[in-house]
C-alpha positions in Angstrom: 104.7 -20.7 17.0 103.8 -21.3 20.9 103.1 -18.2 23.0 101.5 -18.0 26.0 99.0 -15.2 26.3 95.4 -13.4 27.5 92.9 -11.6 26.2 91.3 -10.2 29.8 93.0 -8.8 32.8 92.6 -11.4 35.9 94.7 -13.8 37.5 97.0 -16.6 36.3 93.8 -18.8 35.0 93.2 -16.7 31.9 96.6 -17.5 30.5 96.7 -19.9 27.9 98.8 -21.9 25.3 98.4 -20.2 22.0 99.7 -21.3 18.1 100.1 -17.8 16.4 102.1 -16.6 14.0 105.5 -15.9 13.8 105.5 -11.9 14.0 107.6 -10.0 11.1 109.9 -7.3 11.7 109.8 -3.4 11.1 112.3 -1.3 9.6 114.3 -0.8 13.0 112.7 -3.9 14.6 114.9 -7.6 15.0 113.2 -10.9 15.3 114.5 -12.9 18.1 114.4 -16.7 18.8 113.7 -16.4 22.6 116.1 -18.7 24.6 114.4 -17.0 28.2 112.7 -14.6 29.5 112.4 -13.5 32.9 109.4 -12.8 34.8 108.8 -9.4 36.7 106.6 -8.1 38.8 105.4 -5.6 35.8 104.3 -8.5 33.9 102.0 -9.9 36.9 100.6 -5.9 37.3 99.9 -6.3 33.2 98.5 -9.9 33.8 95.8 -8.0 36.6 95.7 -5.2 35.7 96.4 -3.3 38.7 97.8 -1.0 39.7 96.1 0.8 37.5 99.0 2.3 35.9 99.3 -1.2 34.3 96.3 -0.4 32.0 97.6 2.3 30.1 97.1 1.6 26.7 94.6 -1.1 27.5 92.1 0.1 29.5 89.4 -2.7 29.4 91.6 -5.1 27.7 95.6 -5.9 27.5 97.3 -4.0 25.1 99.8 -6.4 24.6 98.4 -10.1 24.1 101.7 -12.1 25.4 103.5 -10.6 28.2 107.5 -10.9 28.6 110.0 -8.1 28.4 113.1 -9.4 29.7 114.3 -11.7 26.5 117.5 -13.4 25.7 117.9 -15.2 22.9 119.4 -15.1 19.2 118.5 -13.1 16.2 116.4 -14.6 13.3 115.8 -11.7 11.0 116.6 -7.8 11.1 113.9 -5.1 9.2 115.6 -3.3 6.5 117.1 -0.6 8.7 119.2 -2.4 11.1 122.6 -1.8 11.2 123.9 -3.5 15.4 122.5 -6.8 14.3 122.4 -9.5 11.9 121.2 -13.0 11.7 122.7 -15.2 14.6 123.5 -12.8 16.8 123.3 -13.4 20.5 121.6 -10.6 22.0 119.5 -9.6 25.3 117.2 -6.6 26.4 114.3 -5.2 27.9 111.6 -5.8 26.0 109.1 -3.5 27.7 107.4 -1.3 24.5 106.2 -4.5 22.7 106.8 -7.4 25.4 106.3 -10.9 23.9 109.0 -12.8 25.6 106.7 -15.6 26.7 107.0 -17.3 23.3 109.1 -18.4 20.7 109.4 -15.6 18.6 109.1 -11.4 19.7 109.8 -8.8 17.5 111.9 -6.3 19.4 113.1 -2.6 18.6 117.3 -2.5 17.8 117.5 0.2 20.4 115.9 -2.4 23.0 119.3 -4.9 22.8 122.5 -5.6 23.7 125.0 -8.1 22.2 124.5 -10.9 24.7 128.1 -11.2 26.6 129.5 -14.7 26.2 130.2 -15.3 30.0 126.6 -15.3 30.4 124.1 -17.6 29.8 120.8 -17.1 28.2 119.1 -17.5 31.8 121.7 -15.4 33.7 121.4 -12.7 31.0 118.0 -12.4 31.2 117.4 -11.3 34.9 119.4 -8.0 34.2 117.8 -5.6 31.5 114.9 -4.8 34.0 116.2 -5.6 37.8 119.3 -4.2 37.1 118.7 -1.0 35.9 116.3 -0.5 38.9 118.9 -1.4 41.5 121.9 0.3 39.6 119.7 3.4 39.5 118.3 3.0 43.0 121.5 2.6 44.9 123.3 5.1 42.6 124.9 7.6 45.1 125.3 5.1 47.9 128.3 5.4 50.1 130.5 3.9 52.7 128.7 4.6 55.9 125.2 5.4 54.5 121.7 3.7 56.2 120.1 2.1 53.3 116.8 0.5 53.7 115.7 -1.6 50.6 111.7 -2.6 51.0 110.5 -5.8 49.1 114.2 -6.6 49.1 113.8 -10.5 48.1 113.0 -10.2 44.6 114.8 -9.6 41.3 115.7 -5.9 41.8 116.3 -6.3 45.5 118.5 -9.1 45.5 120.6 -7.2 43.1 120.4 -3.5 45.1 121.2 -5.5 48.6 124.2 -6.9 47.0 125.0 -3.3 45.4 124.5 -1.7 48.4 126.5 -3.7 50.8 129.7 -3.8 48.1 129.4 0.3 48.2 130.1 0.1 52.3 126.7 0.8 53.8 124.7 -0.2 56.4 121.8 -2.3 54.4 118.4 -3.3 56.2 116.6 -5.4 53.7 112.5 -5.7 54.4 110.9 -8.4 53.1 108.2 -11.5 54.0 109.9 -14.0 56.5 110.3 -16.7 54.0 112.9 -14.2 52.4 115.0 -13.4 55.7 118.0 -15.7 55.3 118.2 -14.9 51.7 118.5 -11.5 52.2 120.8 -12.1 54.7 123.0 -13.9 53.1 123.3 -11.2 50.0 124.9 -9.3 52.3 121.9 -7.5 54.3 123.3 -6.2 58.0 119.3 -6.1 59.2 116.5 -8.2 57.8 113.1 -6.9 58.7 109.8 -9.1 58.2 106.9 -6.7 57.1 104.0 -8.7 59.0 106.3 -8.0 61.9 108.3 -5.0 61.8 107.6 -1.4 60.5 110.5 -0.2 58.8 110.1 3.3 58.3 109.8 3.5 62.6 113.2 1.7 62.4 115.5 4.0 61.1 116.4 6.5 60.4 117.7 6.1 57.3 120.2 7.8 54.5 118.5 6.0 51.6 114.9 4.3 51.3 114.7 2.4 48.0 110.7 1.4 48.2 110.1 -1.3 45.4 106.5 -1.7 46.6 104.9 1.5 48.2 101.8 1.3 49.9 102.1 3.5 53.0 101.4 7.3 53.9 103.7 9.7 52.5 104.4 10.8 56.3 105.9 7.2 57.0 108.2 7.9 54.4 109.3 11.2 55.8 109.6 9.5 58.8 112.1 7.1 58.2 114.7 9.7 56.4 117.7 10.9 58.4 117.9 14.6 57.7 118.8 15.1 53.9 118.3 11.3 53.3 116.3 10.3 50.2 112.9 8.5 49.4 112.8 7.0 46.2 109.8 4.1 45.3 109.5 2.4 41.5 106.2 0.1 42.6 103.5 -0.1 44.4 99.8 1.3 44.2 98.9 4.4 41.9 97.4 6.2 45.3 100.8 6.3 47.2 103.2 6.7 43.9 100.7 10.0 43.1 101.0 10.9 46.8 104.8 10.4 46.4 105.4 12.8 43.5 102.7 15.0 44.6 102.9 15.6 48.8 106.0 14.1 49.2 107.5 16.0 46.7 107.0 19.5 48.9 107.1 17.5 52.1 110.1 16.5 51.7 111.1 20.3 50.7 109.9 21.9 53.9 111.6 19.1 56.6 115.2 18.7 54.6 114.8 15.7 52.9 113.7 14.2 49.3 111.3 12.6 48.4 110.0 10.8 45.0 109.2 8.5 42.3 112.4 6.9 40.8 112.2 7.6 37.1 113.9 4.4 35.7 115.7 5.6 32.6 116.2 2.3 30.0 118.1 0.9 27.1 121.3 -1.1 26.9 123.1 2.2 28.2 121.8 1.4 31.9 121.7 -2.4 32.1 124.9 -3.4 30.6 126.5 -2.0 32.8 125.2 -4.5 35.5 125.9 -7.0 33.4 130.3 -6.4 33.9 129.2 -6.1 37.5 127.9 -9.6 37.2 131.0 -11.2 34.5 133.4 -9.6 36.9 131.9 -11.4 40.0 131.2 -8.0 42.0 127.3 -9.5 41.7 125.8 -12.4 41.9 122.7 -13.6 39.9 120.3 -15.4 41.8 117.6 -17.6 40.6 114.7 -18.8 42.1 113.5 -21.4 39.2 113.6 -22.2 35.7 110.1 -23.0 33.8 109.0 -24.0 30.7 106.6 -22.2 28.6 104.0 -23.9 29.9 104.8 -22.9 33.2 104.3 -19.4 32.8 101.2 -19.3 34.7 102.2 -20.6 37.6 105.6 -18.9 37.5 104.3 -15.8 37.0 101.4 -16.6 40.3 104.5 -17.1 42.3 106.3 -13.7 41.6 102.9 -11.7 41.9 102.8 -13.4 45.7 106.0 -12.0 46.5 107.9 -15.7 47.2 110.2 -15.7 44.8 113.9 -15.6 46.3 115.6 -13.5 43.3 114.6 -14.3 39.6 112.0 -16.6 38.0 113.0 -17.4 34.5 110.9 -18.8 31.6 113.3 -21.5 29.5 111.6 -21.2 25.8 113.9 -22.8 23.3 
């Protein structure tokens, strides 16, 4: 089968086309026929290697040799222990223990899936598992009234949390680069913020700070929280997501407000859930562009510069 994959960390030049085989599934594993796969920004930090977080497993060399965990597609064969799926199934998931998506075939743990609804399509399904828990999770508790601030808000999980946050009544600034503003603004974002420009955390203050790429002192952070409002970041480098847990943690104790790392929880359990969001038109899916496998590196080069407008999704069969 086709798969595109790497055998060093580094940028989007030591991707390749490969032939390989076809992997076989375990006992509680299911072999899917990938129909799409879409790119996120933990698949560029696996591609690099950084932050460092992104090595564990692998610390000189990838872990995984084909990135991908976002999959949609239908099943070809189930290991002797499945029970949820069968042969010709429709199914979608998040991938993220074995990855693979950026090929034909993956091999992907039952617990990993969901039966694929029939109002989506294989594209549309595969933006959700990963963006969609993160902004379920990271607006969860929003209500009418709040001051939400949503930081690298153009992308997958931010174009998803904008649109979450603005149907739950708040007040949403999203922050992004300026190529994003209008895009943001039309989600549903009250205040659109350029980040070469404008320093959110001196703009608020703020009920709720969903960070989705943290790079700045943890006193910025405290900064831009209203009394009792809440910092929560799920990227950005391992220095400021250590400070976060760490300093934060007790900062946040001693002025009245909380901060932290969000601890995304998975499974089909958290993401399906966005998925009748979506089917019942409360959300909107947004995609930036459809690629071929061939494509990967370049599609994946354009998520890890931040100038994708929503989702990028690899089309495989």
């Amino acid at each position: 089968m086709r798969a595109v994959g790497y055998d060093r960390y580094g940028g989007p030049e030591v991707l390749r086309v490969l032939d390989v085989p076809v992997p076989v599934p375990g006992g509680r594993e299911v072999l899917v026929a990938v129909a799409a796969t879409s790119v996120n920004l933990s698949d560029w930090e696996c591609l690099t290697g950084s932050p460092a977080y992104a090595r564990l497993g692998g610390l000189r060399r990838p872990a995984r040799r084909v990135l991908g965990s976002d999959i949609a597609g239908r099943v070809v064969a189930v290991g002797a222990e499945v029970t949820a799926f069968r042969p010709g199934d429709e199914v979608y998931g998040d991938n993220l223990a074995l990855k693979g998506g950026f090929a034909e075939y993956c091999v992907a743990p039952e617990s990993a899936l969901a039966p694929k609804p029939e109002g989506l399509s294989f594209v549309e399904a595969s933006t959700i598992p990963q963006s969609g828990v993160i902004a379920l999770q990271g607006t969860a508790g929003v209500r009418p009234g709040m001051r939400v601030c949503l930081n690298g808000a153009g992308g997958g999980s931010g174009a998803f949390a904008i649109q979450l946050a603005a149907r739950a009544g708040a007040h949403v600034t999203a922050v992004d680069n300026a190529g994003k503003l209008d895009f943001m603004r039309a989600l549903g974002a009250d205040e659109v913020l350029d980040h070469a420009r404008a320093d959110f955390t001196r703009s608020g203050p703020y009920d709720l700070v969903l960070d989705l790429v943290a790079d700045r002192p943890v006193t910025s952070y405290r900064r831009a929280l209203a009394p009792g409002g809440t910092y929560r970041c799920v990227g950005g480098t391992t220095r400021t997501l250590v400070r976060v847990a760490t300093a934060g943690f007790v900062l946040g104790r001693l002025t009245g407000r909380h901060l932290g790392v969000l601890a995304v929880r998975e499974g089909p359990a958290h993401f399906t859930p966005m998925a009748a969001h979506c089917l019942a038109g409360e959300v909107s899916i947004h995609v930036d562009r459809t690629v071929g496998l061939e494509e990967v590196p370049e599609a994946l080069a354009h998520v890890g510069a931040g100038r994708a407008l929503g989702k990028v999704v690899v089309e495989v069969g």
